[in-house]
C-alpha positions in Angstrom: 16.2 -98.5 206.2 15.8 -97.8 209.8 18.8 -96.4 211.7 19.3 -97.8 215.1 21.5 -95.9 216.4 21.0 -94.3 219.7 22.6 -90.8 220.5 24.8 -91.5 223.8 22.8 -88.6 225.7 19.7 -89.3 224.3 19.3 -86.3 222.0 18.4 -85.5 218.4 19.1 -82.8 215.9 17.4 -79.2 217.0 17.3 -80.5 220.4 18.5 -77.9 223.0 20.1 -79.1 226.2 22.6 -77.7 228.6 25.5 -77.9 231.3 25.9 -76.1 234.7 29.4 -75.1 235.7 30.8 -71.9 237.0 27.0 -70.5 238.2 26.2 -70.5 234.8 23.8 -72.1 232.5 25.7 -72.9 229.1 23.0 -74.1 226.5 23.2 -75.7 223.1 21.8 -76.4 220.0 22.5 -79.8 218.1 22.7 -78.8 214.5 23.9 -81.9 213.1 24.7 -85.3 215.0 27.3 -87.5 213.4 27.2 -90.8 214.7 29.8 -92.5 212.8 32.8 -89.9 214.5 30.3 -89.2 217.5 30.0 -85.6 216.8 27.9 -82.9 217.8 27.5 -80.0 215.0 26.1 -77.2 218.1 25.5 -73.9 218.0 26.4 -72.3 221.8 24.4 -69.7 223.1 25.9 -66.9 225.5 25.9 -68.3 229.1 23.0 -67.8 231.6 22.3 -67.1 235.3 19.5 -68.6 235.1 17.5 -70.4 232.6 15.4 -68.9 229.9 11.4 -69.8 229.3 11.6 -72.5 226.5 9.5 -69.9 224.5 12.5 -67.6 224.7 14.5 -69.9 223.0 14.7 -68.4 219.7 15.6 -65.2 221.5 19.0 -66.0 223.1 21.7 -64.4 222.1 23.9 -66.2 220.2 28.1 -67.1 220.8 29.0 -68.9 218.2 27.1 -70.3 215.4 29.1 -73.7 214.9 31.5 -75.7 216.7 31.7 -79.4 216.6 32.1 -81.7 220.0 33.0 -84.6 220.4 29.1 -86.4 221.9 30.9 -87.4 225.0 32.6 -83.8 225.7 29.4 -82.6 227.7 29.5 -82.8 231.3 26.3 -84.1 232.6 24.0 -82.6 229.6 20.5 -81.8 230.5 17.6 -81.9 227.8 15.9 -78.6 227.8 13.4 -78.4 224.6 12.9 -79.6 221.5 13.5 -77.1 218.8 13.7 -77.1 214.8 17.0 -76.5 212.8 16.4 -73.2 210.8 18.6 -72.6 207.1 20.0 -69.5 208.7 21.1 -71.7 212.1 22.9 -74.0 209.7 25.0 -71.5 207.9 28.1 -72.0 210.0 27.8 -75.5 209.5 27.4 -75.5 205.9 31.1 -73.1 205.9 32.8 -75.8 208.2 31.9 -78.0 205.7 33.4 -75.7 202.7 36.7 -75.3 205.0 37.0 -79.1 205.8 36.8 -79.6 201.8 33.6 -82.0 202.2 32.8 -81.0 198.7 30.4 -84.2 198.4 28.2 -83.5 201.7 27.6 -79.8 200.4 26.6 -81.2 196.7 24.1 -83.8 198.3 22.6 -81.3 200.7 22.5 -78.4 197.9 20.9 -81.1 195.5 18.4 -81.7 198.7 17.5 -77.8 198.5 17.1 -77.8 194.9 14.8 -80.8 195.0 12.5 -78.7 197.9 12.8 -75.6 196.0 11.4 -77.6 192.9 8.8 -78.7 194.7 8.1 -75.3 196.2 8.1 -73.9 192.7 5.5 -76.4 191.5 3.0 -75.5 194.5 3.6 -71.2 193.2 5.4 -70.6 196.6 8.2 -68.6 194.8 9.5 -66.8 197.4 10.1 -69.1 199.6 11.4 -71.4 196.7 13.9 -68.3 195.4 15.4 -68.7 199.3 16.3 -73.1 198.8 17.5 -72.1 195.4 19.7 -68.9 196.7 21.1 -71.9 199.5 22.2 -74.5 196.9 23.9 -71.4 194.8 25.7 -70.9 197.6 26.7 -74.4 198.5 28.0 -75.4 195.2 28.7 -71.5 193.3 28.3 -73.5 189.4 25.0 -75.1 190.3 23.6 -73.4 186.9 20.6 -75.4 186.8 19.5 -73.9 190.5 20.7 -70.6 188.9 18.5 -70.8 185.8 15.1 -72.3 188.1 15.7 -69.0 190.6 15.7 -66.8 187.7 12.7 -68.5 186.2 10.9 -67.8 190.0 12.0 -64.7 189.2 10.0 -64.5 185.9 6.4 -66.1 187.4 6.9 -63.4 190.3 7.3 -60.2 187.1 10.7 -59.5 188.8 11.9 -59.3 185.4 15.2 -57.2 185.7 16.3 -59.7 188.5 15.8 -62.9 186.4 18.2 -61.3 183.7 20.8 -60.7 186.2 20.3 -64.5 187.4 20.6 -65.8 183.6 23.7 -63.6 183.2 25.1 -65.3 186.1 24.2 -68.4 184.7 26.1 -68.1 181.7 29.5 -67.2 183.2 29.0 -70.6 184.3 27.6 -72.8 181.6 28.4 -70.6 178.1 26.8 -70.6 175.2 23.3 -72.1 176.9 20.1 -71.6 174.7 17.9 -71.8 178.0 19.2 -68.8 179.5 20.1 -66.5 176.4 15.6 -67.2 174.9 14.8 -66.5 178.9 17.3 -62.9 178.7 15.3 -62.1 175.6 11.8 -63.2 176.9 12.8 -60.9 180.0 13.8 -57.9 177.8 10.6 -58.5 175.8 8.3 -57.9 178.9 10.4 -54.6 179.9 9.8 -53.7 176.1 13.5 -53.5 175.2 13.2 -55.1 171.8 16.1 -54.3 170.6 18.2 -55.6 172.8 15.9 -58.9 172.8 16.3 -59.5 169.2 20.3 -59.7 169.9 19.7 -62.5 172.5 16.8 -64.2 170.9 19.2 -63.5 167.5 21.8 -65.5 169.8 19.6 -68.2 171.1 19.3 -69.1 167.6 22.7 -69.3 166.9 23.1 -71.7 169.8 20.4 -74.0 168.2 19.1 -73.7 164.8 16.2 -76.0 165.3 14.2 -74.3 167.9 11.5 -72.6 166.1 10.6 -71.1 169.4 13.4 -68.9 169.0 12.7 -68.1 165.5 9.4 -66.6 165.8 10.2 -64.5 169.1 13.4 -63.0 167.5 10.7 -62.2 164.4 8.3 -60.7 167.1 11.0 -58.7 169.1 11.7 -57.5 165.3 8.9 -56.5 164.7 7.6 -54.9 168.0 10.8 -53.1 167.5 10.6 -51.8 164.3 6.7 -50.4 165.6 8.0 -49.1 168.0 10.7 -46.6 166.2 7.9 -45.8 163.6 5.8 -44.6 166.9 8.3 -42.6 168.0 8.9 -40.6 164.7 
C-alpha cells in the first residue's frame, strides 16, 4: 500500500536540514517522522558558525541524540543533505520508546532486527548478524529465540565460550529448554570439557527423552571422557 502522505517541510527520515537564528547554524537529523502526531524523532547537532561540508556530516559533534518536535516547530527549515539512519543514531530513540511504555513498537522493530539478522545469518555474515541480534536483545530483554540464534553465530564463528554464556542467558529466560542445554554441551564438547558436557547433554535428555541426538552425544562425551582420564593416568 502506497503512503501518500507528504512531510509538511518536505523531508524524509535521515534527511539533515537546518535553522538560522542567533548567528548560528542549528542542524538536524530526522530519525523517525510520525505523521499521524506530526512528529519529528531528530537528533540535534551542536550549533555552527558556519556550515559544515556535507561530507563532514558524520563528523559533527553531537547535542543530543533524541528529542521529538512537533513537524511545524522549525522556523524556516532548510534541507541540507540526504543522509542514512545508522543503529547506533537510533539508540535514544529506541529508549524514548522504553520510557513512553510503547512496548508494541519496540517488539515490532526488534522482530524487524531479528528477521535481518536471520537473513544475515543465512548469507555467513555473522558478525554483522551477532550486532541485529545484540539490538533486538536489547529491545525486548526475554527475546530468547534472538538469544539462542546469537549464541548459535557464536558457534559457526568457534567463539565457543561466548555461545555458552549466550545459552545460559537464554535459559534464565525460557527454563528447562532442550535447544540451549544439547548447544551448552555441543559447546563444552569443542573446548574438550567432557565432563561437564555429559551433565548438560545428560540434562537435555531429561528435557526430552525422544531425541536420540542427545542420546548418542551424552554416550560420546562419555566416552571421550572416560579416554581421556585413562590418558592422563
Amino acid at each position: 500500500m502506497n503512503n501518500t502522505h507528504k512531510d509538511p517541510n518536505g523531508l524524509a527520515e535521515g534527511d539533515v536540514f537546518y535553522t538560522f537564528y542567533n548567528e548560528e547554524y542549528h542542524l538536524f537529523k530526522l530519525l523517525k517522522s510520525e505523521h499521524d502526531s506530526e512528529t519529528y524523532h531528530v537528533l540535534i547537532f551542536k550549533p555552527l558558525d558556519s556550515l559544515p561540508a556535507v561530507e563532514d556530516i558524520n563528523k559533527l559533534d553531537i547535542m543530543i541524540y533524541h528529542a521529538p518536535i512537533a513537524s511545524d516547530g522549525f522556523e524556516h527549515p532548510k534541507f541540507f543533505a540526504k543522509s542514512t539512519v545508522s543503529d547506533y543514531e537510533l539508540r535514544g530513540y529506541y529508549e524514548h520508546l522504553r520510557q513512553t511504555e510503547n512496548f508494541d513498537l519496540l517488539a515490532k522493530i526488534a522482530k524487524d532486527y531479528y528477521q535481518e539478522a536471520y537473513y544475515l545469518t543465512d548469507h555467513k555474515q555473522y558478525e554483522t548478524a551477532i550486532e541485529k541480534y545484540s539490538i533486538a536483545i536489547s529491545l525486548i530483554s526475554g527475546f530468547h529465540e534472538a538469544v539462542d540464534n546469537r549464541a548459535f553465530c557464536k558457534m559457526d564463528m568457534g567463539h565457543w565460550a561466548d555461545a555458552i554464556e549466550d545459552f545460559k542467558h537464554s535459559l534464565t529466560i525460557h527454563p528447562n529448554s532442550f535447544l540451549a542445554e544439547f548447544s551448552i554441551g555441543e559447546c563444552l564438547l569443542h573446548l574438550k570439557d567432557y565432563k561437564n558436557a555429559a551433565l548438560y547433554f545428560e540434562k537435555a535428555t531429561e528435557i526430552d527423552p525422544t531425541k536420540q541426538v542427545a542420546k548418542d552425544f551424552l554416550k560420546k562425551a562419555r566416552d571421550l571422557w572416560k579416554l581421556d582420564k585413562n590418558n592422563s593416568k
